[in-house]
C-alpha positions as a Python dict, from the first residue, in 0.01 Angstrom:
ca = {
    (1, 'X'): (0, 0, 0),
    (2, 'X'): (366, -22, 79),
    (3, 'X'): (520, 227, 271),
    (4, 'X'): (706, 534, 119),
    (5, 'X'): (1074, 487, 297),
    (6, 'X'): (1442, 650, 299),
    (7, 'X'): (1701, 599, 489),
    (8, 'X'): (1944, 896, 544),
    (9, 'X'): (2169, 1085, 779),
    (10, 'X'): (2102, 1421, 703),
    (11, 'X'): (2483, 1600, 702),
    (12, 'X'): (2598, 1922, 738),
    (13, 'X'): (2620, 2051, 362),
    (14, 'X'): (2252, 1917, 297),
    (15, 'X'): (2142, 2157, 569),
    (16, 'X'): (2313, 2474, 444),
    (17, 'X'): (2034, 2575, 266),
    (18, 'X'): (1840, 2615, 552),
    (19, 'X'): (1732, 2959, 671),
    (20, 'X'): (1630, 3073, 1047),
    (21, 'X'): (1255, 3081, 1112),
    (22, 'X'): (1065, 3186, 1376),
    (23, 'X'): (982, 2958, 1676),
    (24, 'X'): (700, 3063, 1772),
    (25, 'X'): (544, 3031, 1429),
    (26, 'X'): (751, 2672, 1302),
    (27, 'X'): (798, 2508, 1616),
    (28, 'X'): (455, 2600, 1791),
    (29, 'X'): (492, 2249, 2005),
    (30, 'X'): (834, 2344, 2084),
    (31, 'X'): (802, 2667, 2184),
    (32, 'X'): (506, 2593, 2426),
    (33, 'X'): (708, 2317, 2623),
    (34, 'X'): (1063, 2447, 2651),
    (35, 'X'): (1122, 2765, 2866),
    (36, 'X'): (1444, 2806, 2672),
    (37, 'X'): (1273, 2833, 2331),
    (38, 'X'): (1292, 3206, 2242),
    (39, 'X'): (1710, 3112, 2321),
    (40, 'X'): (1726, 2881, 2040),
    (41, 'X'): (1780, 2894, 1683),
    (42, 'X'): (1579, 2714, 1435),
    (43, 'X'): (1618, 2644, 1081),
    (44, 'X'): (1422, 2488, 809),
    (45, 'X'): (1394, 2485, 442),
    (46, 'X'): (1156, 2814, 307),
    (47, 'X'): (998, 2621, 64),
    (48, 'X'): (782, 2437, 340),
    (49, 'X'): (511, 2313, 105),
    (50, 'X'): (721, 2205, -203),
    (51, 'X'): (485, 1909, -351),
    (52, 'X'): (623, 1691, -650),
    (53, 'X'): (413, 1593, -914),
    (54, 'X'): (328, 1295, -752),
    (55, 'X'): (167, 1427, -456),
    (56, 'X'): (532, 1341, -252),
    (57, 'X'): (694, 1551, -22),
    (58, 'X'): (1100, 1575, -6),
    (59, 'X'): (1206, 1511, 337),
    (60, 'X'): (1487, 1845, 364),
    (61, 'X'): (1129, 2035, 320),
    (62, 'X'): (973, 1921, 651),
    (63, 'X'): (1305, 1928, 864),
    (64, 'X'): (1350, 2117, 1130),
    (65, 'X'): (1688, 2229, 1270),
    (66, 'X'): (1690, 2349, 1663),
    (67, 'X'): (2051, 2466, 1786),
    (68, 'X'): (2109, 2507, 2127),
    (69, 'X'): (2421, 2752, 2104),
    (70, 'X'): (2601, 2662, 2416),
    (71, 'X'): (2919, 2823, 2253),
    (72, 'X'): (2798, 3118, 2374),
    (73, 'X'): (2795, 3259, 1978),
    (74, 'X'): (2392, 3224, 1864),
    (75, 'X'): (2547, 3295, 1501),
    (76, 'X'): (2162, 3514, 1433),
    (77, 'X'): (2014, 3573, 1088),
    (78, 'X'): (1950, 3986, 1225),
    (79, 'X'): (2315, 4049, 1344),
    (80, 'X'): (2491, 4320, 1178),
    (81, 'X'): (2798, 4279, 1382),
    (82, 'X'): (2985, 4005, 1541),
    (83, 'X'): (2932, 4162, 1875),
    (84, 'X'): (2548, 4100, 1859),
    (85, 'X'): (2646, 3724, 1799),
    (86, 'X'): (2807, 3706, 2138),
    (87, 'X'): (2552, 3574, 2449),
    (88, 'X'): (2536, 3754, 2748),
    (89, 'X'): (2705, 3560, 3024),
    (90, 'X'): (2346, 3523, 3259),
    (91, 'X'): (2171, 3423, 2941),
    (92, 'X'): (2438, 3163, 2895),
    (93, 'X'): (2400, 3031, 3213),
    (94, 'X'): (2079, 2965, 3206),
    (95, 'X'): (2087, 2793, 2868),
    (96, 'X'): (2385, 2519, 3004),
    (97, 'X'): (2189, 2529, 3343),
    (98, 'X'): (1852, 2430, 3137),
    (99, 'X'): (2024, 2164, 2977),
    (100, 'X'): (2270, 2056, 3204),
    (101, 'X'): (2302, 1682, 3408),
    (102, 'X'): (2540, 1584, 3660),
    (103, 'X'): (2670, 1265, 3498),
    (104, 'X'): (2996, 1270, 3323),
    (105, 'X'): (2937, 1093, 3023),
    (106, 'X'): (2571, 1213, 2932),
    (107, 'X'): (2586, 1618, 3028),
    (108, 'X'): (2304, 1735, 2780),
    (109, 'X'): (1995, 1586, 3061),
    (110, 'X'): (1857, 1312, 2879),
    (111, 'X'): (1505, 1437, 2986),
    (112, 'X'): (1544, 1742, 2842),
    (113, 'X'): (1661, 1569, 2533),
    (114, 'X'): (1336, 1337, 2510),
    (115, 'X'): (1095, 1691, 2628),
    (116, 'X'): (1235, 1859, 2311),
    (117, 'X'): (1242, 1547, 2091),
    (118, 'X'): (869, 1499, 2180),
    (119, 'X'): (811, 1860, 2101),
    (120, 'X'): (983, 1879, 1762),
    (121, 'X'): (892, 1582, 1588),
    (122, 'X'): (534, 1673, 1636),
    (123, 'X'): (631, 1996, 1478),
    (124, 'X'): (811, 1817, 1199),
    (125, 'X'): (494, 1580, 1108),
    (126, 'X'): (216, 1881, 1086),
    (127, 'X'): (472, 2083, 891),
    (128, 'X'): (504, 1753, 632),
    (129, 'X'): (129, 1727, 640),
    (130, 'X'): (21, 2066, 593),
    (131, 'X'): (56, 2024, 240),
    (132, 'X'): (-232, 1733, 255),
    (133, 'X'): (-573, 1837, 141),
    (134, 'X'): (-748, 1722, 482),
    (135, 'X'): (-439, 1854, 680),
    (136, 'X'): (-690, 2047, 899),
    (137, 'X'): (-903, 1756, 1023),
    (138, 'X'): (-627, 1528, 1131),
    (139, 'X'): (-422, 1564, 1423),
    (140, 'X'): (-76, 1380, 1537),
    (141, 'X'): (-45, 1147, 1838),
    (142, 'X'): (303, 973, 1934),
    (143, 'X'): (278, 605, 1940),
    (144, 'X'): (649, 613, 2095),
    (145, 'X'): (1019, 663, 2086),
    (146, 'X'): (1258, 361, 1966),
    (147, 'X'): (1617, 295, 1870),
    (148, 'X'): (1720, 585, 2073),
    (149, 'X'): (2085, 558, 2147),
    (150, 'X'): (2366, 741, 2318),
    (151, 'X'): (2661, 736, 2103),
    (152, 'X'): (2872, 984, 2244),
    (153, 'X'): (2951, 1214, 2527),
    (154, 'X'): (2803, 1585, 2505),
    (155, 'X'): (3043, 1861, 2545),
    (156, 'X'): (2852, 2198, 2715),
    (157, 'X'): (3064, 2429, 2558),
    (158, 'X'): (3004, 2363, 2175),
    (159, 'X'): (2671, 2431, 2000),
    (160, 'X'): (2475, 2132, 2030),
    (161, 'X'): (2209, 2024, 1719),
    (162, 'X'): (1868, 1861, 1732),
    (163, 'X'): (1813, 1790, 1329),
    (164, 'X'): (1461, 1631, 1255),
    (165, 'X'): (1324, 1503, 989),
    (166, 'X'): (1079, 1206, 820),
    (167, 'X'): (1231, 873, 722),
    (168, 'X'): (922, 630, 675),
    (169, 'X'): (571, 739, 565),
    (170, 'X'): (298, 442, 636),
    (171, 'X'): (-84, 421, 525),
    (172, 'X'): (-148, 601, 859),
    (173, 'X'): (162, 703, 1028),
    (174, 'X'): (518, 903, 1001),
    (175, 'X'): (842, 773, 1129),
    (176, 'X'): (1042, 1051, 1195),
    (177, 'X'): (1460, 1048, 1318),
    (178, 'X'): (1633, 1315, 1529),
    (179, 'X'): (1995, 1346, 1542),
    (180, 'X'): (2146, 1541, 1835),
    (181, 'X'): (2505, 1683, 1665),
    (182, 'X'): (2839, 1833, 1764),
    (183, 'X'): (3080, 1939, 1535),
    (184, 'X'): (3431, 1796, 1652),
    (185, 'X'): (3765, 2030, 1660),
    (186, 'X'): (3800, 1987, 1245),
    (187, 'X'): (3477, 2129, 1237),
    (188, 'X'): (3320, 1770, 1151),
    (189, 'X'): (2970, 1681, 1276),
    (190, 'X'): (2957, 1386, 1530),
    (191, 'X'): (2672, 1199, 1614),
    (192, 'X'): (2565, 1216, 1976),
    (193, 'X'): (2276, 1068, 1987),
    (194, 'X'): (1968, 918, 1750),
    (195, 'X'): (1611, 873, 1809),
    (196, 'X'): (1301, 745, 1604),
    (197, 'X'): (996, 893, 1682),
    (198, 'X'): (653, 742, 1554),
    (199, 'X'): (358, 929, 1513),
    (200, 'X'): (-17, 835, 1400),
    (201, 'X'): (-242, 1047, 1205),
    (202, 'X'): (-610, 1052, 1390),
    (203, 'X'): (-919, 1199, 1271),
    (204, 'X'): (-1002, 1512, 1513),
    (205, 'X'): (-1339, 1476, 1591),
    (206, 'X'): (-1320, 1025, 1617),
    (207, 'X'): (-1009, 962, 1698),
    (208, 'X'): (-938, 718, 1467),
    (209, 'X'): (-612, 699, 1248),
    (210, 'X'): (-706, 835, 884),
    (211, 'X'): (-551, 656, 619),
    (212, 'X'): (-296, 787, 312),
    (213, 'X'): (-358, 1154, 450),
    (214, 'X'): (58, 1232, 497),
    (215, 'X'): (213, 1249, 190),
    (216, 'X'): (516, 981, 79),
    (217, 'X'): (873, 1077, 98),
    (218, 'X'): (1011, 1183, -235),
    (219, 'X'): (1397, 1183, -270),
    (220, 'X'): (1390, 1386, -613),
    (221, 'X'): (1519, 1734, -419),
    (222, 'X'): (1744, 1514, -179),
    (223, 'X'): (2118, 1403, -327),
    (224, 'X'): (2220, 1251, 37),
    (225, 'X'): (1947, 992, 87),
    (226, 'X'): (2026, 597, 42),
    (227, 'X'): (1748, 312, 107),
    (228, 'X'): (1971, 169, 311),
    (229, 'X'): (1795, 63, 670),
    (230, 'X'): (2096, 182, 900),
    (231, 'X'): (1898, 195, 1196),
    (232, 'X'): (2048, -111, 1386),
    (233, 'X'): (2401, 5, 1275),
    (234, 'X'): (2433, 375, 1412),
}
């Protein structure tokens, strides 16, 4: 069997339709590593579990959007006022601090980066197989990161973006990309850096990877996606 692929960039307007969700609850895996969790914001799509009639599975309904609002503005789904937007200056320092290197060009600490990635894609590959009739007896393991780059540097005072979501579906396994964004002075949204994340489906109780049990990517619900492999290029 081939394997179910797209190739995409997920941008700004395609992720407008998101709406915040709870961390604990989404993100379990990220909210049991990072001590910063309940100081993020996370997005996804509410209809989680939105199944074509082909058994596929549109990729914007398994993402996962984690902003880490440096800014100092968290921009919450509650506030009734701009004031309750506004961080607290000692919570502020403790997100930058959390996140924070002492190299010039690379600020965001690229360990921190690869923590959370690690986290989140796990979260992103139960959420696209908990639509799967056997989604209870498999679990997820990480085979490893690849094509991770560092494209730009990472400004600490501007919101920064961790946007996850599933690009290749395999007989037994789920590629899935993260894009850490910033959105430039026009209010454009700049690449900063990419990873690809692998991850095998095993059987609980053997161990074994469990074959077409993650359902393929369908593109019906998603106008931004191309098959072009651009994973060299970025």
């Amino acid at each position: 069997m081939k394997a179910s692929r797209i190739r995409t960039t997920h941008d700004k307007q395609s992720s407008q339709c998101l709406k915040q969700v709870n961390p604990r609850t989404a993100a379990p895996f990220l909210y049991s590593v990072s001590p910063i969790s309940e100081r993020l914001l996370l997005f996804a799509q509410s209809h989680d579990n939105e199944i074509e009639d082909d058994g596929s599975k549109s990729p914007n309904s398994s993402l996962l959007e984690c902003v880490y609002p440096l800014s100092g503005t968290r921009h919450h789904a509650d506030s009734k006022s701009d004031a309750d937007d506004i961080i607290n200056t000692t919570d502020l320092d403790i997100l930058r601090a959390s996140v924070s290197d002492f190299g010039a060009y690379s600020r965001f600490r690229l360990a921190k980066f690869y923590s959370d990635v690690d986290a989140l894609t796990a979260d992103v590959a139960y959420r696209h197989a908990s639509s799967s009739s056997n989604s209870e007896d498999i679990a997820f393991v990480t085979a490893g990161h690849y094509y991770s780059r560092k494209i730009h540097s990472t400004e600490l005072s501007k919101d920064i973006i961790l946007r996850c979501y599933p690009t290749l579906i395999g007989r037994s396994s789920i590629e899935i990309r993260t894009d850490a964004l910033q959105e430039d002075d026009s209010g454009t949204e700049k690449l900063i850096n990419v990873c690809f994340t692998s991850m095998v489906a095993v059987d609980k109780q053997t161990l074994r990877p469990v074959k077409d049990a993650i359902p393929k990517l369908s593109t019906h619900n998603d106008n931004n996606h191309s098959n072009k492999d651009e994973r060299r290029e970025q």
